[in-house]
N, CA, C and O atoms as a printed pandas DataFrame, in Angstrom:
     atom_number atom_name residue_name chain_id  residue_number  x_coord  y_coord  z_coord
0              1         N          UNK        A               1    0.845   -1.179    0.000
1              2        CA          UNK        A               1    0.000    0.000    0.000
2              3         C          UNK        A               1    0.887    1.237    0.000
3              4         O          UNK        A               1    1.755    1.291    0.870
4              5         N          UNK        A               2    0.769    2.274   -0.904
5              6        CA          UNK        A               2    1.453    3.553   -0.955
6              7         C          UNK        A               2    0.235    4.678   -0.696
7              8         O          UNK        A               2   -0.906    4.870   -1.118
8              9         N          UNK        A               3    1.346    5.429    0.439
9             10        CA          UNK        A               3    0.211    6.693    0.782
10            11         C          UNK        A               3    0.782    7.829   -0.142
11            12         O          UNK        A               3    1.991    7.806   -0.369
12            13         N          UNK        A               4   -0.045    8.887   -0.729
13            14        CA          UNK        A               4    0.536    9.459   -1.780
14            15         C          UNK        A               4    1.318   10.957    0.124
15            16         O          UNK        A               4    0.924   10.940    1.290
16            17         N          UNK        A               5    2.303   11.801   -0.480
17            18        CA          UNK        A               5    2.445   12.670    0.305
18            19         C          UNK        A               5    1.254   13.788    0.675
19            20         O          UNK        A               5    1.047   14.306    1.773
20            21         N          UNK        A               6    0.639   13.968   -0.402
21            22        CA          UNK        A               6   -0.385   14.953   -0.326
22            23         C          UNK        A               6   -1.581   14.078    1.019
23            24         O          UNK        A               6   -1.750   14.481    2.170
24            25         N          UNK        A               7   -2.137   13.031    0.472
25            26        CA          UNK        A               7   -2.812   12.357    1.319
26            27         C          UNK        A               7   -2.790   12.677    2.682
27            28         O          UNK        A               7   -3.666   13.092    3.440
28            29         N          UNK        A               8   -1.227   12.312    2.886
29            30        CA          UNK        A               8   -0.884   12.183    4.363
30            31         C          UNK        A               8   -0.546   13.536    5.544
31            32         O          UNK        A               8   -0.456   13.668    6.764
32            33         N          UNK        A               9   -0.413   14.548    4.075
33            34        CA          UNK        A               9   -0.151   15.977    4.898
34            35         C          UNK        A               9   -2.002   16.386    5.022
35            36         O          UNK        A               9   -2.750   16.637    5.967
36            37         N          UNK        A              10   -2.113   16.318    4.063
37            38        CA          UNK        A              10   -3.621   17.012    4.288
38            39         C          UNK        A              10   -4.703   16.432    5.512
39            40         O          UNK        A              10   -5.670   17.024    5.991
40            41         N          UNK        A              11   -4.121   14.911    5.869
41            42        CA          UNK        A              11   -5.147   14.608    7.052
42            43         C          UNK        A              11   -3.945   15.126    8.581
43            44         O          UNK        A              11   -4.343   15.571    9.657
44            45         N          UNK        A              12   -2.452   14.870    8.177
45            46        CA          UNK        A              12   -2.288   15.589    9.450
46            47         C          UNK        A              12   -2.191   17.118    9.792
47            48         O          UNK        A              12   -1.798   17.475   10.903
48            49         N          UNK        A              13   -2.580   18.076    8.752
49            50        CA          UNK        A              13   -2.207   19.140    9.506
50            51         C          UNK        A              13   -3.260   19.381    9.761
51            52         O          UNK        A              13   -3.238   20.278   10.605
52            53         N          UNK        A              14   -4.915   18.910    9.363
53            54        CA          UNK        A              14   -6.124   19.167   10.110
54            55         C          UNK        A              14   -5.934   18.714   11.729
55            56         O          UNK        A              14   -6.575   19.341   12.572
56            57         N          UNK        A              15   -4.912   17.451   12.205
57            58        CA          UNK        A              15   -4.885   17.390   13.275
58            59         C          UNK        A              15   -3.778   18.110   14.174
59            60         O          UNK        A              15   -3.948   18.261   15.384
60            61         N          UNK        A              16   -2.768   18.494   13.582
61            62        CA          UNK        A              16   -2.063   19.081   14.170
62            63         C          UNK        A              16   -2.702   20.941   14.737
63            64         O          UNK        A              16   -2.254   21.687   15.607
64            65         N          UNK        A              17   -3.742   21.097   13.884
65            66        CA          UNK        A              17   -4.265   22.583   13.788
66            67         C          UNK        A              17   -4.983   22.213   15.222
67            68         O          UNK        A              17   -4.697   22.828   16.249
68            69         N          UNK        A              18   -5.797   21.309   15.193
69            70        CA          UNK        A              18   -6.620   21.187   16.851
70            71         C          UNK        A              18   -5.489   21.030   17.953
71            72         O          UNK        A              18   -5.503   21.698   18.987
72            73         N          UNK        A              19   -4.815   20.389   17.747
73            74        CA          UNK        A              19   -3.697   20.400   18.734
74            75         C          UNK        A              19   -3.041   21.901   18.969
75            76         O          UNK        A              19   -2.772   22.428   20.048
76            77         N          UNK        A              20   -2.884   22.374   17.775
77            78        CA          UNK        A              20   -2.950   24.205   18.509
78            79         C          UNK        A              20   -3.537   24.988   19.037
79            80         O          UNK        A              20   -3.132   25.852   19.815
80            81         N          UNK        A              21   -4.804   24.726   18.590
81            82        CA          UNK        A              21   -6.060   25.327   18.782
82            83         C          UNK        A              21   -6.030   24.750   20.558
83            84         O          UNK        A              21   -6.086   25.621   21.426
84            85         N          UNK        A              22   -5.972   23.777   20.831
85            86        CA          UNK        A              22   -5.939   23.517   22.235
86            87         C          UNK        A              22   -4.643   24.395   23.138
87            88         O          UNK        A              22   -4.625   24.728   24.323
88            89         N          UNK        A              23   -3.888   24.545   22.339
89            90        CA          UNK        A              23   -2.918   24.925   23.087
90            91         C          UNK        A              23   -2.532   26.463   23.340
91            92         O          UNK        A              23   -1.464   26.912   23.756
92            93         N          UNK        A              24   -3.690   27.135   22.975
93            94        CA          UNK        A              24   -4.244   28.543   22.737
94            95         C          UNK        A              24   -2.739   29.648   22.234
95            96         O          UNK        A              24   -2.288   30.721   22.636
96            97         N          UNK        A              25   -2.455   28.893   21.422
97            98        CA          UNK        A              25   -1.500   29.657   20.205
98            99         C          UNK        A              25   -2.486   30.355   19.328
99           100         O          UNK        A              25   -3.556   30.008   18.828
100          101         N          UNK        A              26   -1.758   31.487   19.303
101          102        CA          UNK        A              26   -2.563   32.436   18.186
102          103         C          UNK        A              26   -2.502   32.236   16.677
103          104         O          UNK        A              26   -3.331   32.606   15.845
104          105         N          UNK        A              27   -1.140   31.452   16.448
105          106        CA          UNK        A              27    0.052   31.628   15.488
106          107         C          UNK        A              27    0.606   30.184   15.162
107          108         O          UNK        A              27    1.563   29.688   15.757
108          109         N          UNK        A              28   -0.093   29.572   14.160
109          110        CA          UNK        A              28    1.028   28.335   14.016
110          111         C          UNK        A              28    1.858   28.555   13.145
111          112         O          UNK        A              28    1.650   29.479   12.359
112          113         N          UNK        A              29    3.139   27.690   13.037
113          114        CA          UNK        A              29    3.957   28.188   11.670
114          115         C          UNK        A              29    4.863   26.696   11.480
115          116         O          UNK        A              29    5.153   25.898   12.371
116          117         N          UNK        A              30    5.214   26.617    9.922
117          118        CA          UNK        A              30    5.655   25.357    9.605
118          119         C          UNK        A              30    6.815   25.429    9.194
119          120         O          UNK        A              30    6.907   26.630    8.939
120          121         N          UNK        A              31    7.862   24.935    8.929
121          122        CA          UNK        A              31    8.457   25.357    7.805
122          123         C          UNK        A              31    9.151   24.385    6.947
123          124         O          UNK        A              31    9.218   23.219    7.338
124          125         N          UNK        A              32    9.704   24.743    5.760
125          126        CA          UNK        A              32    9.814   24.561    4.155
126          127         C          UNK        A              32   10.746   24.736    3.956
127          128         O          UNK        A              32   11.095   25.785    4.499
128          129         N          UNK        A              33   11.751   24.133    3.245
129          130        CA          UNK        A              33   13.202   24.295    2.892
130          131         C          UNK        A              33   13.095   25.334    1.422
131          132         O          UNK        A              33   12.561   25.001    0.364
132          133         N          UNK        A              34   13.503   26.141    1.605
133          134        CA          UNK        A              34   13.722   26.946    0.516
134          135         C          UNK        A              34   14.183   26.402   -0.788
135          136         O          UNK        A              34   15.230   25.831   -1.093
136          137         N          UNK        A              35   12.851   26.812   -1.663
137          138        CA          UNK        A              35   13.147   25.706   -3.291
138          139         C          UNK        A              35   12.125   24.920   -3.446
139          140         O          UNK        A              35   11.755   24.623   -4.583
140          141         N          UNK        A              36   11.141   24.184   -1.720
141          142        CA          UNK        A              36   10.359   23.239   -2.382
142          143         C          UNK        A              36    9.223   23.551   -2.342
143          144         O          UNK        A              36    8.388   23.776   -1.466
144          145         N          UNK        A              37    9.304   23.537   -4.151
145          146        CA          UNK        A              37    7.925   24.814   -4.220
146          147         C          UNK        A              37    6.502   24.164   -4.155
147          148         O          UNK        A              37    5.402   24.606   -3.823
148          149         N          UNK        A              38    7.035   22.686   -4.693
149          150        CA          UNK        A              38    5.851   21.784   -4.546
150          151         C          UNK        A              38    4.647   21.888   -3.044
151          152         O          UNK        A              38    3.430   21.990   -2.886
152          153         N          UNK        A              39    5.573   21.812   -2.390
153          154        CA          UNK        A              39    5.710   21.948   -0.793
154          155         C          UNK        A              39    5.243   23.046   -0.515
155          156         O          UNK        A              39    4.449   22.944    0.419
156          157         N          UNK        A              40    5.368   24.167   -0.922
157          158        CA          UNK        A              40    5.037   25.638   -0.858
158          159         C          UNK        A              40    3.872   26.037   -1.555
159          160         O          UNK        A              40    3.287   27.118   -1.474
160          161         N          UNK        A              41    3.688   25.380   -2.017
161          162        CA          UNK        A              41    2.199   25.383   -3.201
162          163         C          UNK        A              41    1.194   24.803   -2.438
163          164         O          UNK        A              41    0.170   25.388   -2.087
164          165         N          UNK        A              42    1.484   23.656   -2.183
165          166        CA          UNK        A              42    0.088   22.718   -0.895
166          167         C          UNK        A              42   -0.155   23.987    0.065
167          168         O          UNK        A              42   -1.166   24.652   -0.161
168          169         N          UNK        A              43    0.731   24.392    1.166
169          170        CA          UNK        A              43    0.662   25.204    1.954
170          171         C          UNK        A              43   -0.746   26.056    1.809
171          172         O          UNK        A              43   -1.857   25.961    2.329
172          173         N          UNK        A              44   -0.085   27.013    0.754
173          174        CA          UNK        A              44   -0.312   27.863    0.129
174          175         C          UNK        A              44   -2.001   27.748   -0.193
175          176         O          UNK        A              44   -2.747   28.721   -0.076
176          177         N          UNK        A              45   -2.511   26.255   -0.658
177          178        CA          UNK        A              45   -3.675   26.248   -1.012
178          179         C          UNK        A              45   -4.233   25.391    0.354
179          180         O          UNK        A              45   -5.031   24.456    0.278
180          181         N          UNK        A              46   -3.902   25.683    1.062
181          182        CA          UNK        A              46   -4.453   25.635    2.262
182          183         C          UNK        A              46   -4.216   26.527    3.558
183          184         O          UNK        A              46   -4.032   26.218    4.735
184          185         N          UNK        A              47   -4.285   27.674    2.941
185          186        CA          UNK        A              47   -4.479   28.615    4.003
186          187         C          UNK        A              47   -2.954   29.249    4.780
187          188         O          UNK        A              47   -2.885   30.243    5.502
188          189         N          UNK        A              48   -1.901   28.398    4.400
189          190        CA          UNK        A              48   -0.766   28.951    4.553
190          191         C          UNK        A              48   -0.128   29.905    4.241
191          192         O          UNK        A              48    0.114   30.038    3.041
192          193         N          UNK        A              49    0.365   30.888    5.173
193          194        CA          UNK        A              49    0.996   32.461    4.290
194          195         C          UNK        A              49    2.532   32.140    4.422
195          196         O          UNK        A              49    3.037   31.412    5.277
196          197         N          UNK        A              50    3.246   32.885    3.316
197          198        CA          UNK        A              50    4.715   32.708    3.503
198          199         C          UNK        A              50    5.398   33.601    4.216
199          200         O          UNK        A              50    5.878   34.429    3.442
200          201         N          UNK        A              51    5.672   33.827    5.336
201          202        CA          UNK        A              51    5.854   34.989    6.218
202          203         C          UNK        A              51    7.384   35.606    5.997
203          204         O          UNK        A              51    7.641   36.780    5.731
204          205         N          UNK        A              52    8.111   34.775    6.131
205          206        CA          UNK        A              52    9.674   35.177    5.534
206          207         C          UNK        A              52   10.791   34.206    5.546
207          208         O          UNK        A              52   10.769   33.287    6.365
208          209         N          UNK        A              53   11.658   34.319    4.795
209          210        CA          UNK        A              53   12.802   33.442    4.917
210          211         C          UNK        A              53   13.517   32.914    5.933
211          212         O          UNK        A              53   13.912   31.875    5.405
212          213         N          UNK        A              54   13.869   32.916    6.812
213          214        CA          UNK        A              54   14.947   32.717    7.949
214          215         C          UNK        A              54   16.090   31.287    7.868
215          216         O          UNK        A              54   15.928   30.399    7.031
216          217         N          UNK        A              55   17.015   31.277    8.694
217          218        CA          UNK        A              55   17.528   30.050    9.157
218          219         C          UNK        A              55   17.857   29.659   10.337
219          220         O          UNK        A              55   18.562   30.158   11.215
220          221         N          UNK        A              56   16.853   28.049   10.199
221          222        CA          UNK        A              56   17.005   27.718   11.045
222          223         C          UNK        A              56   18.892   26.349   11.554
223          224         O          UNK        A              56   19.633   25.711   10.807
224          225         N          UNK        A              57   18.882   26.464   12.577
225          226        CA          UNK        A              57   20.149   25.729   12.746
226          227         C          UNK        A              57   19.185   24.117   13.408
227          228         O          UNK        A              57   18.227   23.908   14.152
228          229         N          UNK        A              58   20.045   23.382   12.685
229          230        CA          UNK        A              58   19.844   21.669   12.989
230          231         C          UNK        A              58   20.683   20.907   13.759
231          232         O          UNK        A              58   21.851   21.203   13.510
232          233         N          UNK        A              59   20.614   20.333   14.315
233          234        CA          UNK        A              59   21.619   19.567   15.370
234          235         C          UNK        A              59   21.963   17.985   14.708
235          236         O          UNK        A              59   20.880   17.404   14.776
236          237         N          UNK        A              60   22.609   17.385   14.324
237          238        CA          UNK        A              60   23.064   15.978   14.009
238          239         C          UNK        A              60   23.802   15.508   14.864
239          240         O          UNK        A              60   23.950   16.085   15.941
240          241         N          UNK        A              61   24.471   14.270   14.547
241          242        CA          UNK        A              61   25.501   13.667   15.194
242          243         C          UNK        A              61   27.064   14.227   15.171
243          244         O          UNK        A              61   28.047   14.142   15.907
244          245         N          UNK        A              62   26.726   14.854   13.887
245          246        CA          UNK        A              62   27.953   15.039   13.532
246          247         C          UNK        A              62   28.111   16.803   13.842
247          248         O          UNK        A              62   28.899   17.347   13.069
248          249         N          UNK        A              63   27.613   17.497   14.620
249          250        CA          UNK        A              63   27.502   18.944   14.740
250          251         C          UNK        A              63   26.244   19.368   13.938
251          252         O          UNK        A              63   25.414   18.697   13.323
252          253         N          UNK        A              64   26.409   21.053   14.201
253          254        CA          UNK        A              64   25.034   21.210   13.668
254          255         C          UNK        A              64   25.405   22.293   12.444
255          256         O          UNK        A              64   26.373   23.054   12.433
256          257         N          UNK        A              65   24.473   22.167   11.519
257          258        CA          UNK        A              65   24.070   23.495   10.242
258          259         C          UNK        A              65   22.954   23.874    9.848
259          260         O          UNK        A              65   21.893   23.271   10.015
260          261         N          UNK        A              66   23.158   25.177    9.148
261          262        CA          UNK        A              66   22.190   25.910    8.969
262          263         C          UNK        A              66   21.827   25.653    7.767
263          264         O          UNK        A              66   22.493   25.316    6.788
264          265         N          UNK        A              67   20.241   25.913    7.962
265          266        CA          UNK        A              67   19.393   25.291    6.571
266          267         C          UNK        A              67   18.116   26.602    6.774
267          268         O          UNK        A              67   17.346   26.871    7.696
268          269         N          UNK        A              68   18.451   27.400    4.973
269          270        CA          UNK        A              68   17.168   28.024    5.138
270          271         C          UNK        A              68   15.909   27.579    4.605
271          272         O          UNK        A              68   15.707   26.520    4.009
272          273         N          UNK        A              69   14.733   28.869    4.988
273          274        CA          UNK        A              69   13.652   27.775    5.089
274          275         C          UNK        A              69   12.631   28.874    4.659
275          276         O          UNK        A              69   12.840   30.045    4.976
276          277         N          UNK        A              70   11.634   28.548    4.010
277          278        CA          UNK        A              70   10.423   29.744    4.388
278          279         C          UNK        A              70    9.163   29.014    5.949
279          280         O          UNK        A              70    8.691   27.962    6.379
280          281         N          UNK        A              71    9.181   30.183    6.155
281          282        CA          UNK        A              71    8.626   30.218    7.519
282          283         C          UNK        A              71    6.825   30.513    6.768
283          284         O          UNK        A              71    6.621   31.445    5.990
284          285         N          UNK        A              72    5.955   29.743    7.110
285          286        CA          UNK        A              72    4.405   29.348    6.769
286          287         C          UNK        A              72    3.689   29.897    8.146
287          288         O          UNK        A              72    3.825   29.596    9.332
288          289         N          UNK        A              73    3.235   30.418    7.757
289          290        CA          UNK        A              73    1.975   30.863    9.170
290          291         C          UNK        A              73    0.738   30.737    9.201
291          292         O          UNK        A              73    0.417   31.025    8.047
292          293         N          UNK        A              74   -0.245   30.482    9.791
293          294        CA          UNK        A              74   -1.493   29.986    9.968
294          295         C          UNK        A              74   -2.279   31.391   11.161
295          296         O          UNK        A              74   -1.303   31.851   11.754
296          297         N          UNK        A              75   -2.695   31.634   11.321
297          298        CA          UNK        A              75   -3.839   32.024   12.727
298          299         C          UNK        A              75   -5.024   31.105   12.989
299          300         O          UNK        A              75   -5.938   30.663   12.292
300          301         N          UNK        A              76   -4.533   30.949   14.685
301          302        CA          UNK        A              76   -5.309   29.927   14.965
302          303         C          UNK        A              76   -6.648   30.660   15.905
303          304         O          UNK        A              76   -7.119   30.233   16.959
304          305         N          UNK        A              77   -6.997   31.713   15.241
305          306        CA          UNK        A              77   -8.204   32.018   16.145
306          307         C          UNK        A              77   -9.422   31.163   16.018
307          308         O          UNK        A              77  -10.406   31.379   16.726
């Protein structure tokens, strides 16, 4: 059985949104590696705004680097 990606984002970020909504955040935000526009397009047609670029830093085994990203925002009123 193959789940397509779209499938699987679209039923979890309906649950991840109640899980904010409980957690009385005003503001959710996701983020997107800069470039994946595919990725940025779903967002996008679901209510996602592209708020701005930033970078974030990652931690591995091997030390950590920076990876930019667009930053996605939601309001969770």
């Amino acid at each position: 059985m193959t789940i397509e990606i779209t499938e699987l984002s679209t039923d979890l970020i309906p649950q991840a949104a109640k899980l904010w909504h409980a957690s009385w955040h005003t503001t959710a935000w996701l983020a997107c590696t800069v470039g994946n526009v595919r990725a940025a397009r779903f967002y996008g047609k679901n209510g996602w705004v592209n708020a701005r670029t930033e970078t974030l830093r990652f931690e591995t085994h091997v030390g950590s680097y920076p990876v930019k990203i667009w930053r996605f925002e939601k309001p969770m009123a």
